[in-house]
N, C-alpha and C positions, 0 to 999 in steps of 0.2 A: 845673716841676711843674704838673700838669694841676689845674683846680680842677674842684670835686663838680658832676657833672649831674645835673639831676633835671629827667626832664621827662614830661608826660604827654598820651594821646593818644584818643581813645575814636570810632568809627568807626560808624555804624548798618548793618548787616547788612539787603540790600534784600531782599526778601522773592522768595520762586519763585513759577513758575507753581504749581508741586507745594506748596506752604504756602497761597497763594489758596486754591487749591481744594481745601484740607484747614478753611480756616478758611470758606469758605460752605456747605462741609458743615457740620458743625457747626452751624451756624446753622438752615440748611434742616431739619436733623434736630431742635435748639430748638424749632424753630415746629411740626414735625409732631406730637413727643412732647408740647407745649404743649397742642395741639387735642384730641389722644387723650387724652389727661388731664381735660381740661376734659368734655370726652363722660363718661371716667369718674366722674368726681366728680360732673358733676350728675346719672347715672344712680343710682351708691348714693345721693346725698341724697335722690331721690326715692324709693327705692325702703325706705330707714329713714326716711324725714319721718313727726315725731310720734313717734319715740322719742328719747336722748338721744345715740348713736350717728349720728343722720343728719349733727346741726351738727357735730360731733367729726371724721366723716368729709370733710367740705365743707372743713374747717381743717387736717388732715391733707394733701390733697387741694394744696392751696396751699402748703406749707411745703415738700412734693415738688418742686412746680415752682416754685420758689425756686432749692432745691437744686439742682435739674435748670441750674436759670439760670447758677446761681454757676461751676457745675464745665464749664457750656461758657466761660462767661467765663475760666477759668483754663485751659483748654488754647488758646483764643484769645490771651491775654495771653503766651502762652509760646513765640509765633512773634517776638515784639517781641524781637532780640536786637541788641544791640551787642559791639563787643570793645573791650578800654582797652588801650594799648600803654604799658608803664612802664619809660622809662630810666632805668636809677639808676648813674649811671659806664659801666661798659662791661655790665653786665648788663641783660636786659629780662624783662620779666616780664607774661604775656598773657592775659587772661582774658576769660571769656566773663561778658555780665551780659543775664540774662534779667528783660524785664519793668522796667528802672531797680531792681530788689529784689534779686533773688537773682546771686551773683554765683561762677561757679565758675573754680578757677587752671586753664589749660589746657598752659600750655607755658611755662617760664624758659628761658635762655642767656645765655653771655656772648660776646659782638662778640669778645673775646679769641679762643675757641673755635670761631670759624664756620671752616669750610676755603673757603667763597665764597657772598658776598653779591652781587647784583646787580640789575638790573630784567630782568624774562624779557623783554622786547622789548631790550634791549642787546645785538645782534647780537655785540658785541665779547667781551662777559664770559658768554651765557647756555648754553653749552658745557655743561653739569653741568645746568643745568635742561631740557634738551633728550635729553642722550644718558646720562645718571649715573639709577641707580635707587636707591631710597632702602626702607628697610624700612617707615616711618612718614611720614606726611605728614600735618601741622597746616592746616587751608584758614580761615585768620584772615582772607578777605578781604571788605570789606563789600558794595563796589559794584564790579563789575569793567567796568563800563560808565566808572566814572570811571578808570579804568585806574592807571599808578605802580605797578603791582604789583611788589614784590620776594619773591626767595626766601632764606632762605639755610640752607645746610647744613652740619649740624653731627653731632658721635657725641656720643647721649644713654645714657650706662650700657650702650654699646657697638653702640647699634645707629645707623644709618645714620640720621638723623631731617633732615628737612624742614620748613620752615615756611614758606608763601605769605601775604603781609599787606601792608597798604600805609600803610606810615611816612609821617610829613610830610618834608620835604627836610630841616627843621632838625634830625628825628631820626636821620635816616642820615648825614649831616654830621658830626654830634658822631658816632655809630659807629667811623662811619671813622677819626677819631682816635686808636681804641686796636687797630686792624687795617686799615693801610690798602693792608697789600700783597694782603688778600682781600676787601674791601669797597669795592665799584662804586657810585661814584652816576654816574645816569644824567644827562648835561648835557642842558639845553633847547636 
């Protein structure tokens, strides 16, 4: 009799050229909309100074670009993405967490159900990641610089589904114990 695993994995998602430079826009555009603001604001308080509309304006004026501040800050924070890989027995369960807050499910399976698991550089088993096409594909992987990438594939509610992600050894290990005639670990 197998005893209960429960193991857990959480991975940071490295950031692209294309997110940099979505997130120094942003910024760049903070500091412009900042100054054009700042121009605005002190043109109407000059131009109401000495009524009670000028100071009102001026506070207005600031509470904008606040706001302005906030909601680049929250589409900045919303490049911060990690994913948690959660083995519970032979099933895993993947989700994406934006920001260490919000946290959405993106893909479950069970190790039972994979038709093959392996590392895409496993010349030996990557056959299906190379020449098999798949209707969906999950891309869970954080760093691909640090390489360990596995695939494995599975039929999700009939269609053909994919998932790229990179386990730790102790995760695909335990895996393989409840499917070991389709799940590959890659030896060092």
């Amino acid at each position: 009799m197998l005893e209960d695993i429960y193991l857990e994995y959480m991975i940071k998602k490295k950031r692209s050229g294309k997110q940099n430079a979505i997130v120094a826009s942003v910024i760049a555009a903070g500091i412009i909309l900042t100054a054009a603001m700042l121009t605005l604001i002190f043109y109407v308080a000059m131009m109401l100074m000495g009524t009670k509309f000028g100071q009102f304006a001026f506070s207005i004026g600031f509470v904008l670009i606040a706001l302005m501040w906030y909601g680049a800050y929250l589409l900045i924070s919303m490049h911060n993405i990690e994913y948690e890989y959660i083995l519970t027995n032979s099933e895993v369960d993947m989700d994406k967490i934006m920001s260490k807050k919000g946290r959405k499910h993106i893909v479950g399976f069970d190790f039972k159900d994979v038709t093959v698991c392996a590392n895409i550089e496993d010349d030996e088993h990557n056959y299906n990641y190379k020449n098999v096409t798949v209707e969906k594909t999950y891309d869970l992987i954080g760093d691909k610089a640090r390489g360990d990438i596995y695939f494995a594939d599975f039929i999700d509610n009939g269609v053909k589904t994919r998932v790229l992600f990179q386990p730790t050894m102790k995760m695909i290990t335990l895996a393989k114990r409840f499917n070991s005639k389709n799940i590959f670990v890659k030896e060092d």
